[in-house]
Steps between C-alpha positions, in 0.01 A plus 500: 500500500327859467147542627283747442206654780228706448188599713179598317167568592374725780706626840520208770720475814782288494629547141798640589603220715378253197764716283773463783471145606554403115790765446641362802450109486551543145877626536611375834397154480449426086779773388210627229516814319142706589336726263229712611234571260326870536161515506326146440506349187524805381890469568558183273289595196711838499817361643514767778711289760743583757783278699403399838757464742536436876536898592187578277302291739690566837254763658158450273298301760347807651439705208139435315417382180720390270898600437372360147192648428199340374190542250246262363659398122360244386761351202227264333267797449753665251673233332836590694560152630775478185656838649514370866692184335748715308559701839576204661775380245651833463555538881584140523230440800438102559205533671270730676332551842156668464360634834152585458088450484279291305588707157892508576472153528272378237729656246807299673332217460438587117853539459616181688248356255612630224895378564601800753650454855264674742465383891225713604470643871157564581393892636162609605323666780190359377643116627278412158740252343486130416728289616615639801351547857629877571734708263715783625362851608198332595527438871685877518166595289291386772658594753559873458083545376449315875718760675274796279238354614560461879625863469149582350361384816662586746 
């Protein structure tokens, strides 16, 4: 099986580790092939992709952001749902792992509506998502504006 990842949406802490837990689980234990999808969905609808293999993840946990970059594409807003679909066939991806927000994840949703194989993992600081109790980045959210804030005062 191949699998495509992406991250879109603002910066959060964690997605790094998000990217390297499914690079990792993904080969070791499933024996998938991992694509890595630059910059959102911007990376499907243009087909700007790169392998993923167990050294490009090795020593990413403590760098920030993303090792895939990220933006706020939205596919539905430009009719490019048909391009995201031919990307997927071309580069022979199964399925694809979308780490991100509400928007990221609304338009995974559209596409596992609309026939496409899309497990969304849900990303925001804001902890303003249905469906789950906390996301990711959150509690590291919280926790670093309490530390300002102690320093503030102190």
């Amino acid at each position: 099986m191949r699998v495509g990842v992406l991250t879109g949406g603002g910066d959060c802490p964690g997605l790094n580790a998000v990217i390297r837990a499914v690079v990792r689980k993904g080969i070791e234990k499933h024996g998938w092939d991992i694509v890595g999808f630059r910059n959102g969905w911007a990376g499907p609808v243009t087909g700007d992709s790169r392998p993923l293999g167990l050294a490009d993840v090795e020593d990413i946990l403590a760098r920030g952001g993303t090792i895939l970059g990220s933006s706020r594409t939205n596919p539905y807003k430009d009719d490019s749902v048909d391009k995201i679909r031919a990307t997927l066939r071309d580069q022979g991806v199964d399925a694809l792992i979308a780490i991100g927000g509400e928007d990221t994840l609304g338009v995974a949703k559209r596409l596992t509506d609309d026939g496409i194989n899309v497990v969304g993992v849900p990303k925001t600081i804001d902890n303003d998502l249905d469906a789950t109790d906390y996301t990711f980045g959150f509690d590291t959210a919280v926790h670093i504006a309490t530390e300002a804030i102690d320093r503030l005062r102190t």
